[in-house]
N, C-alpha and C positions, 0 to 999 in steps of 0.2 A: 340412447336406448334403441331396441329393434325388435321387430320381428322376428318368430323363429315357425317355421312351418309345425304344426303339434307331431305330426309323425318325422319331422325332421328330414323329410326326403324333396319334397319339392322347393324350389327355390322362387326369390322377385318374380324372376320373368314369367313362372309357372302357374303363377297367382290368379284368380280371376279376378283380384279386385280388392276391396273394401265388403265384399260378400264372406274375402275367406277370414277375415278378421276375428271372425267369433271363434274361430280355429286355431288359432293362435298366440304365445305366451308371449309377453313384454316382459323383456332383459331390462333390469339394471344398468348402473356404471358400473363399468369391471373396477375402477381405483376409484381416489380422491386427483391423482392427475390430470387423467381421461376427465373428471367432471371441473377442474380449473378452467380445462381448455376451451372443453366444451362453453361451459358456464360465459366466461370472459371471451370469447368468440364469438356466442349469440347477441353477447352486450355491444361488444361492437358494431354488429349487423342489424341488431335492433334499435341503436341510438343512429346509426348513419340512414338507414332506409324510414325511420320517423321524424325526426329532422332535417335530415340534408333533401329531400325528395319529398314528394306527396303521396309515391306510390300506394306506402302499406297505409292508408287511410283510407285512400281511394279504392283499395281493392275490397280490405276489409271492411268497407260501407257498401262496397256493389255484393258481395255476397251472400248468399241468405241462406246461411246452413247452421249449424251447430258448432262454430268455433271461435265465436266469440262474445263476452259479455256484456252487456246493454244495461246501462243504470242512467236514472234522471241525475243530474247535476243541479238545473234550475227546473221546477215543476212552475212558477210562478208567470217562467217569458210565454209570451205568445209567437211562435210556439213552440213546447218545452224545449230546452236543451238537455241532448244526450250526451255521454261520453263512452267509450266500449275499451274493454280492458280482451287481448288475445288467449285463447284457451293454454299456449304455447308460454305465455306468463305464468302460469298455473302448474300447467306440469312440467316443464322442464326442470324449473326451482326443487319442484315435487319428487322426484327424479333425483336429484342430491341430497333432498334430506332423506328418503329413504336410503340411502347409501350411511348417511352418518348414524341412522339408525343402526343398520347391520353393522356398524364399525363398532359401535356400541355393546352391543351384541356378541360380536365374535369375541371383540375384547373381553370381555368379562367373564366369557365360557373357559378363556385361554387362562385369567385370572386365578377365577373358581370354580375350575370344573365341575364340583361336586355342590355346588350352590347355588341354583340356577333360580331359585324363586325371586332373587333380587336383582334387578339387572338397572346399573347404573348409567341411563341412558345419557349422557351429560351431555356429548355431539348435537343428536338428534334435537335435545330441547335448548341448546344454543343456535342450531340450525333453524328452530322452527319458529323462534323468538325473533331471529333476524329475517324470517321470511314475512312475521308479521307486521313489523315493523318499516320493511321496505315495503309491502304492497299498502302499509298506510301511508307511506309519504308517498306513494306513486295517487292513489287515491285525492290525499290533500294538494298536488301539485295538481292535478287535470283538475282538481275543482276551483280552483285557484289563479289559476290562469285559464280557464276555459279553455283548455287546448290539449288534446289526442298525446298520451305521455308516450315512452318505451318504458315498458313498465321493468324491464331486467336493468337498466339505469339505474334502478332503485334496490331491487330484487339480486342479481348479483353482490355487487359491495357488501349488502345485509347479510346474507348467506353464506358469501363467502368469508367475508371477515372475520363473523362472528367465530367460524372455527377455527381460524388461523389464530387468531389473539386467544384462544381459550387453548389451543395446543402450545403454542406457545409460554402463555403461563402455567402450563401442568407440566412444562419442558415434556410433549409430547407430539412437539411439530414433525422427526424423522419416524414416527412410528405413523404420524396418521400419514406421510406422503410415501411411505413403503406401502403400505396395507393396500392387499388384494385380497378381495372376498374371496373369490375360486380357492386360492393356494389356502384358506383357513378351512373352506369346504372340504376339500382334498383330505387335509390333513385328519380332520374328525373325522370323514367316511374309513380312513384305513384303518383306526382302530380295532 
């Protein structure tokens, strides 16, 4: 996902900052490609830079802003132990189901154009079923081992899976890997 300036004229470098944020809409994945990559890209990054190094612990323990979540593990040790789960586990996952959402969506409009009160979100709550699921086992592994997870370890595989085995069994895997939101946008706006 990105940034896009609200009057669409200034660019990054033009930015003032995290000030002009409020100014600005958050994009989407344009496909289901774009978010395999993405998705299975960050798992990579986030299982190598969680386990191979100490960095991202280290960093994200010296920081103290809003981007990451803090929960007891053991309230009982003296004294407690924490574990923190990254905001970036949250939304980027967040971020493809909202994609399977609108896949859902366009589908169904392209289905029944004329019968929109029912919308058979089947992606979306396959997606959000494997989102719950892997941030429970990301959950039960750091509480379990006491030890800092990469939570798209878990998060990934769930996600992604879950819609590839459910396209699969609807013989719907070339249509969900063609699907691009814009070209179904498009296509409704010229009516």
């Amino acid at each position: 996902f990105f940034f896009q300036a609200e009057d669409g004229i200034r660019d990054a470098q033009e930015s003032r900052g995290l000030g002009d944020v409020y100014k600005r809409q958050v994009h989407g994945l344009p496909n289901f490609k774009v978010g395999f990559v993405l998705l299975w890209g960050l798992f990579i990054y986030d299982v190598y830079w969680v386990y191979g190094t100490d960095v991202m612990v280290t960093v994200a323990k010296g920081i103290d802003a809003p981007i990451k979540f803090i929960f007891p593990i053991d309230l009982a040790a003296s004294p407690p132990k924490f574990s923190m789960l990254g905001l970036g586990d949250i939304v980027i996952p967040g971020v493809f189901i909202a994609l399977c959402l609108h896949y859902d969506i366009d589908r169904e409009i392209r289905e029944f154009l004329g019968r929109l009160t029912k919308v058979d979100a089947t992606y979306f709550k396959a997606c959000l079923v494997g989102y719950a699921v892997g941030i429970t086992l990301t959950f039960l592994v750091m509480f379990f081992f006491e030890r800092p997870q990469p939570a798209l370890l878990y998060l990934v595989p769930c996600c992604s899976l879950s819609i590839l085995i459910l396209a699969v069994r609807r013989k719907e895997l070339k249509s969900l890997l063609e699907y691009e939101e814009s070209a179904v946008r498009e296509a409704l706006t010229k009516k």
